[in-house]
N, C-alpha and C positions, 0 to 999 in steps of 0.2 A: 504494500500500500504506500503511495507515494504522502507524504507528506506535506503538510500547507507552508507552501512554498515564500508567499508572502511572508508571511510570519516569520519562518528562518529568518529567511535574508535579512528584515528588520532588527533582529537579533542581534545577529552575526555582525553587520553593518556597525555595530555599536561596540563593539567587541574589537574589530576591526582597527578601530581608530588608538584603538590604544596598546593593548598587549596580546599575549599568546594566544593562537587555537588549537585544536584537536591533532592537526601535523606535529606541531611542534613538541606536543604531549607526550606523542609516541616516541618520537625520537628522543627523549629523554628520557623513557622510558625504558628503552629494550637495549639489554647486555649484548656486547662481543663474548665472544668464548678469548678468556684470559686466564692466566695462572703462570703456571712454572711451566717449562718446556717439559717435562714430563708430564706432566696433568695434559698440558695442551696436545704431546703426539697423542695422547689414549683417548683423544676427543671430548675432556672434561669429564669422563666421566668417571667421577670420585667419591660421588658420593654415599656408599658405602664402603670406602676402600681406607680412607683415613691415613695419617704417615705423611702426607704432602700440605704444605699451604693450600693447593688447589683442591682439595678434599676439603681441606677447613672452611672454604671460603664461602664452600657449595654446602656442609654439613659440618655445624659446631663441634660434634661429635667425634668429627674426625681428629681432632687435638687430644683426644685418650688414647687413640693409636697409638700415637709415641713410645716409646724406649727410650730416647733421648734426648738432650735438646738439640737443635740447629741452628744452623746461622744460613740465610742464602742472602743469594741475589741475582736477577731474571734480567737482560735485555735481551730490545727484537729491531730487527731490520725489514722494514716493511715495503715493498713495492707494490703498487697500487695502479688498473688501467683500466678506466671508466672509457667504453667505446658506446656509441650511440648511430642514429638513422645516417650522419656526415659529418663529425670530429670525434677525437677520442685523446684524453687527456690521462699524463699518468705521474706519480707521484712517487719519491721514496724520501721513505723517513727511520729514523735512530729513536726509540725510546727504551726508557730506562723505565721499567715494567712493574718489579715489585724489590722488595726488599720485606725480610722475614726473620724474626727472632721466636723459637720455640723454647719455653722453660719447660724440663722434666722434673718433677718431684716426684718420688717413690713415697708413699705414706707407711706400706704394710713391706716387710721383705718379698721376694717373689714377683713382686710388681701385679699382685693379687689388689692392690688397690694405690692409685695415684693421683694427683690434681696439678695438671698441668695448665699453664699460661701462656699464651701468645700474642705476639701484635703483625701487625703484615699491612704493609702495604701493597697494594694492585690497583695499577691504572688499567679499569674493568672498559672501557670504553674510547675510541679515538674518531672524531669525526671530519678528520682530515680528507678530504675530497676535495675537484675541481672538473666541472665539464661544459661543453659549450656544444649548442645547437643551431640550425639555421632549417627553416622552412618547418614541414609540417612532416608527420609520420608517410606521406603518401613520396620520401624521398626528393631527387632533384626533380623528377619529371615533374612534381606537381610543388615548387615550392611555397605557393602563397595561400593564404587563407582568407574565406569571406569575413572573420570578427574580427574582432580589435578588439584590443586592451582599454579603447575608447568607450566601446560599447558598456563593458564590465565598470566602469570610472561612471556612466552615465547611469546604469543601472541601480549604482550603490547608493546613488542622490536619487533616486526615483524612491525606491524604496526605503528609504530613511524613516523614523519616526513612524514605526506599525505599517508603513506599509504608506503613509502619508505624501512622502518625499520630501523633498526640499523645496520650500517655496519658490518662485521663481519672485528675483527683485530685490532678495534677502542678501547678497553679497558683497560684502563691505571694498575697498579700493585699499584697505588695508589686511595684508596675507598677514603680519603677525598676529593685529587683535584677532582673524578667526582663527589660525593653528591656536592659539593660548587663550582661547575662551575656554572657560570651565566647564562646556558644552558640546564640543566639536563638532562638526558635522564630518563624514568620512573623509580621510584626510587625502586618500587617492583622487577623491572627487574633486578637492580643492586644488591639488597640483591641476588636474586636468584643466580646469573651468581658470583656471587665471592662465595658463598655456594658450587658452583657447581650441582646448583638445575636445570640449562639450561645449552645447551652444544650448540657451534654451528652446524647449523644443512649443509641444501641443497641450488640451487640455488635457491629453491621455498620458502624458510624458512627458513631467516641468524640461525634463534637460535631454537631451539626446547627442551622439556621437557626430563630428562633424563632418563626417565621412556620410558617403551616401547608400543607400542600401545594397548589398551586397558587394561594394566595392572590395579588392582585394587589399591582402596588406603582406609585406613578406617580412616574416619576423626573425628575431635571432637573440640569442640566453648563453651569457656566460654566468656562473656561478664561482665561486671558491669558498671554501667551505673549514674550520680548523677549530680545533678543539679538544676536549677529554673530559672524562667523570672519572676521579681516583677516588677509591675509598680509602681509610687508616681502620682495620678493626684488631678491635680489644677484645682478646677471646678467654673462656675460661669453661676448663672439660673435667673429666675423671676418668678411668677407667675402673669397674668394677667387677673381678674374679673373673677378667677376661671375656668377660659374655655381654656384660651391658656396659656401653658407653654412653656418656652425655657432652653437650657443651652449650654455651649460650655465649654471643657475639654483641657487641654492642659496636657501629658503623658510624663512623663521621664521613660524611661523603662531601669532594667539591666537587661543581659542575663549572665548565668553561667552555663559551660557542662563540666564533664569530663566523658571518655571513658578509660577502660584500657580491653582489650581483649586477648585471646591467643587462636592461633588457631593450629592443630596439625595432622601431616598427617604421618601414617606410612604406608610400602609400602608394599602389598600382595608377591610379585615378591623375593625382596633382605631381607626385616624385619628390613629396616634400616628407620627413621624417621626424620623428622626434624618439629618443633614449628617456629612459627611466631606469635613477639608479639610486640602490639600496644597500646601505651599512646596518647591520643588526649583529649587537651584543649582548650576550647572556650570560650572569654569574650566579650561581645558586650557590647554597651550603646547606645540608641536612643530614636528618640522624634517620637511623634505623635499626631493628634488635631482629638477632638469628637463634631459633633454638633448633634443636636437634638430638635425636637418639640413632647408634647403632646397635645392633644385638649381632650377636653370633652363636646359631645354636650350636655351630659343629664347626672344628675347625678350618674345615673348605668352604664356609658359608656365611656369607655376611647379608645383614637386612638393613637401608639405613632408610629415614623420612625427616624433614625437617621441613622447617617455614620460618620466610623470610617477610618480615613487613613490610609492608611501605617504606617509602623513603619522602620525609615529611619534608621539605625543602622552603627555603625564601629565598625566592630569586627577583632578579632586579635587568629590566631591559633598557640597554640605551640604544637608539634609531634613530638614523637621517636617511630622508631622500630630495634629489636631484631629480627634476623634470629637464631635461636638454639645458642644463647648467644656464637656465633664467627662475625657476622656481624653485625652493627647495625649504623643506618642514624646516623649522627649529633645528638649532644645533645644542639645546640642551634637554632637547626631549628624552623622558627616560618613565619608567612604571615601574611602580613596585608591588608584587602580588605574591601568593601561594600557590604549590604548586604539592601534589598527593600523587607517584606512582603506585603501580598494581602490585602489591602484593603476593607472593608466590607459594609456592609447594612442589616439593623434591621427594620421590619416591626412588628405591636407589636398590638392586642386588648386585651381590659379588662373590666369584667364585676364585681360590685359590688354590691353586693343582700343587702338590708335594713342593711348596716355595720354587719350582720353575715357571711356572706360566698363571696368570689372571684374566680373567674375563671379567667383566666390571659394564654394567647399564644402568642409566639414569633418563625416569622421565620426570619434566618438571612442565608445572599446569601454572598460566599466570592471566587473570581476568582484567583483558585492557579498558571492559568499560568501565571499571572503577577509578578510573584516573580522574582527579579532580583538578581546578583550576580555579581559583579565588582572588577576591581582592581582600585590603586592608578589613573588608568589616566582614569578608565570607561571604560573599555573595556570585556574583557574575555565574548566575544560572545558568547562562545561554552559552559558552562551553559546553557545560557537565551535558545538555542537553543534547546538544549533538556527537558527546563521546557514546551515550548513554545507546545511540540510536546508531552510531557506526562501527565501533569496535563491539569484539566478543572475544573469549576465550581464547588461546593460543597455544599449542603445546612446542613443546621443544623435544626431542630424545636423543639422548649423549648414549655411546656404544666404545669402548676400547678394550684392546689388546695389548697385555706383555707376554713375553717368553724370556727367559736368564739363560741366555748362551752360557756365561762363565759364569764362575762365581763373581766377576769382574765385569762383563760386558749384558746389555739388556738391548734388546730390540722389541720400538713401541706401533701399532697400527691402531687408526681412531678414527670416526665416523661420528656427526652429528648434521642436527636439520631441525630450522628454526620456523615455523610456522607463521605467516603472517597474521595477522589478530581483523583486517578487516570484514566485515559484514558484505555479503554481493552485492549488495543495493548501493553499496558506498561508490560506486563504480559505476551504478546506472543512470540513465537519464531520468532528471528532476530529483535526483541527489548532489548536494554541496557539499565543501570541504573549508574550514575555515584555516588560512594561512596568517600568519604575524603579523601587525603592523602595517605596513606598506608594500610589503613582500610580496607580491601577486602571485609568485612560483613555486610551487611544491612538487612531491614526490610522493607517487606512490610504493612501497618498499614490498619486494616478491618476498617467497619464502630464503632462508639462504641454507647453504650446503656446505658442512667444511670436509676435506679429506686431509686426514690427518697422517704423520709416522715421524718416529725420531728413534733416538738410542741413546742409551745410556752407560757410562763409563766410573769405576770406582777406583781411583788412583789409591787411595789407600782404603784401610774399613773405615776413615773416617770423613777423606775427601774425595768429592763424588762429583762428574760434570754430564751435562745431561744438555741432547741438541735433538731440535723439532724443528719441522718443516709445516708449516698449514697452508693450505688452499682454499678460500674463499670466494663461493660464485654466488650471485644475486643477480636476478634481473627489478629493474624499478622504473614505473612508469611517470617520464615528466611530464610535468604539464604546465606552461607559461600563464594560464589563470586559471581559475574556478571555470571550467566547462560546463556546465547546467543549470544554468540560473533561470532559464524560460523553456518551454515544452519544443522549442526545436534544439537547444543548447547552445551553447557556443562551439565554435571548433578553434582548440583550443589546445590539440594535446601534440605534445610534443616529439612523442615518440617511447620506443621501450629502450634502456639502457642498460648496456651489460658490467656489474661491478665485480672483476676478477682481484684479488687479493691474495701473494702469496706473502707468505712471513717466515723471517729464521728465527729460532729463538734460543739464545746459550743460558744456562742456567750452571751455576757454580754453588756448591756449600759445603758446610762442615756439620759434624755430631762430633757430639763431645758428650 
């Protein structure tokens, strides 16, 4: 059932003007697979395996596996190449991954009962990207399009105010008092209409595009994209007579995004053009708590579950935009709101064959329409409203392999797949999507796939180095604006885009 579409948009439009929507949600929402280069070749999946940070991180529990304490430390080399319909952009990066202290304490001799400590860092997330488009999914043969970004700028002032629009006659000859009124009206509207990109129109449509109907327009979207989510967790577990283990996490998380895009429309019709460009930064900081049990009825047999909460976060956005460098918002514009991810649950078996070889699987369930989005008093319903109606549930399944050649040497193979969390209709026609601020372009993100394998090396019993290889593919759909805002749509989409990712990843530590 499609949804009253006025109504959104009026919403949305209001939402628009100021800070985050439902895109943005997500993507700060949903993990990379990160850890140690061993947790990473076996596909994460640790969490009933314990003995790793990467077990800890996914299952509290797993910090009673211990026998001892450790010291590590993870970096990765990352190459990255975002291809699409006609460019393809590629990236490498150095980051310094985790860093990890394990305290063992024996309580009982036999290590029949312990209470160990840990802290770890892991940057769990990198948003490092860059790609650029030109024309439409239909290729070079067809590179123009019948809508504009004019039309969607015209639209947002149409439907402003329930559905009322914007008056026509209401527009001051000064751009600051309206961006800094305490009231805004959409702020994409306001670039447009002082550019002269919307004119007013009839009594059916205060403002319209000033293009003429169906005229073509041939567009083109560079993006770059940089960032990360690290958490610091503070863990603390026991193991008891070997069989039941516990642990509980408490997560300080930073969040860091920036966006700089330009996007560009020249007109089939006149040959005249105009650029729109967009800066957006995002800095969050939040807590979150991990509990976790594993049991082992036998000692080939491990059972683990845990759950992860939310991550309660305050985050704070600063944003400019440039109309064809004569227009452009505020250069002190910024918002400060709340922001609530989804909550999760880790279900976890593991099998260990005579200390040579492990099998190890993890499925984790995580409910994205719960993500919430507020301002200073908790409010801004019209978010929640559209996660509420676009996202669903989303599974994940982590799958890994070890075998011990030597007592010295280990070889690792890993599989996981990340389910994307949207709803069909989120894709259909007379469905929206709300993007940031002044952002007009978003991404829709496919399921992703890693193939995983590494090995492992113990130079002494006590110093150990450990190298992983991951492969990460994704396909995701861009889109230069909101494509369905009227019963025929916009055409609007950009294309599908292939995000291939491999990574190295060395890991070094000590037990002691």
């Amino acid at each position: 059932m499609k949804r009253n579409l006025l109504f959104i948009i009026a919403l949305f439009a209001c939402a628009l003007s100021y800070g985050q929507g439902e895109i943005d949600a997500y993507r700060y929402s949903n993990d990379d697979l990160s850890g140690t280069a061993r947790g990473q070749a076996m596909g994460g999946a640790f969490g009933a395996l314990g003995g790793d940070v990467t077990g800890v991180a996914i299952n509290p529990a797993g910090i009673g596996v211990y026998r001892s304490s450790e010291i590590l430390a993870n970096m990765s080399l990352t190459s990255s190449l975002t291809s699409g319909n006609t460019n393809q952009q590629s990236n490498t990066a150095f980051h310094f991954d985790n860093l990890s202290y394990i305290g063992y304490y024996p309580l009982i001799k036999g290590n029949m009962l312990t209470l160990n400590f840990g802290f770890n860092y892991n940057r769990i997330k990198s948003f490092d990207q860059q790609y650029r488009t030109s024309g439409n999914a239909g290729g070079p043969a067809s590179p123009a399009m019948t809508s504009s970004l004019t039309d969607y700028m015209a639209l947002l002032a149409n439907t402003y105010n329930n559905g009322n629009g914007i008056s026509r006659g209401v527009w001051t000859n000064d751009m600051n008092d309206y961006f800094l009124s305490p009231n805004p009206y959409p702020w994409l509207s306001g670039l447009a209409y002082y550019e002269g990109l919307m004119k007013e129109g009839n009594a059916n449509n205060n403002y319209q595009s000033i293009l003429n109907p169906g005229e073509q327009v041939k567009p083109s979207l560079r993006v770059t994209e940089r960032g990360k989510v690290e958490s610091y967790d503070f863990t603390i577990g026991s193991n008891i007579a070997n069989k039941f283990f516990w642990g509980a996490t408490f997560t300080i998380t930073n969040l860091s995004y920036w966006l700089s895009s330009s996007y560009n429309e020249s007109f089939a019709g006149g040959g005249s053009f105009f650029t729109l460009e967009n800066y957006l930064e995002t800095k969050g900081a939040g807590y979150q708590a991990k509990l976790g049990v594993i049991y082992k009825p036998i000692d080939v047999l491990r059972f683990g579950v845990s759950y992860h909460s939310p991550v309660w976060y305050s985050m704070t956005d600063y944003y400019q935009a440039w109309l064809s460098d004569k227009v452009f918002t505020p250069d002190n514009a910024y918002s400060n709101y709340y922001f609530r991810t989804p909550g999760s649950w880790t279900f976890s078996a593991a099998g260990v064959l005579n200390t040579k070889a492990i099998v190890s699987v993890d499925y984790e369930i995580k409910n994205y329409a719960s993500m919430n989005l507020s301002d200073d008093n908790g409010t801004w319903t019209e978010p929640k409203d559209l996660i509420n109606s676009d996202y669903k549930n989303a599974s994940t399944l982590r799958a890994g392999f070890e075998y011990r050649f030597t007592p010295q040497l280990s070889g690792r193979l890993g599989y996981a797949w990340a389910q994307n969390p949207y709803r069909t209709n989120m894709k259909s026609l007379g469905e929206i999507v709300a993007p940031a601020g002044t952002v007009p372009n978003y991404v829709l993100s496919g399921d992703v796939n890693y193939l995983t394998a590494g090995i492992g090396f113990r130079f002494t019993p006590q110093f150990y180095g450990d190298f992983a290889l991951v492969f990460r593919t994704q396909k995701d759909d861009v889109y230069y604006f909101p494509p369905t805002f009227t019963e025929d749509g916009y055409d609007s989409f950009a294309g599908t885009f292939s995000n291939n990712i491999l990574k190295g990843l060395l890991t070094f530590g000590y037990r002691f």
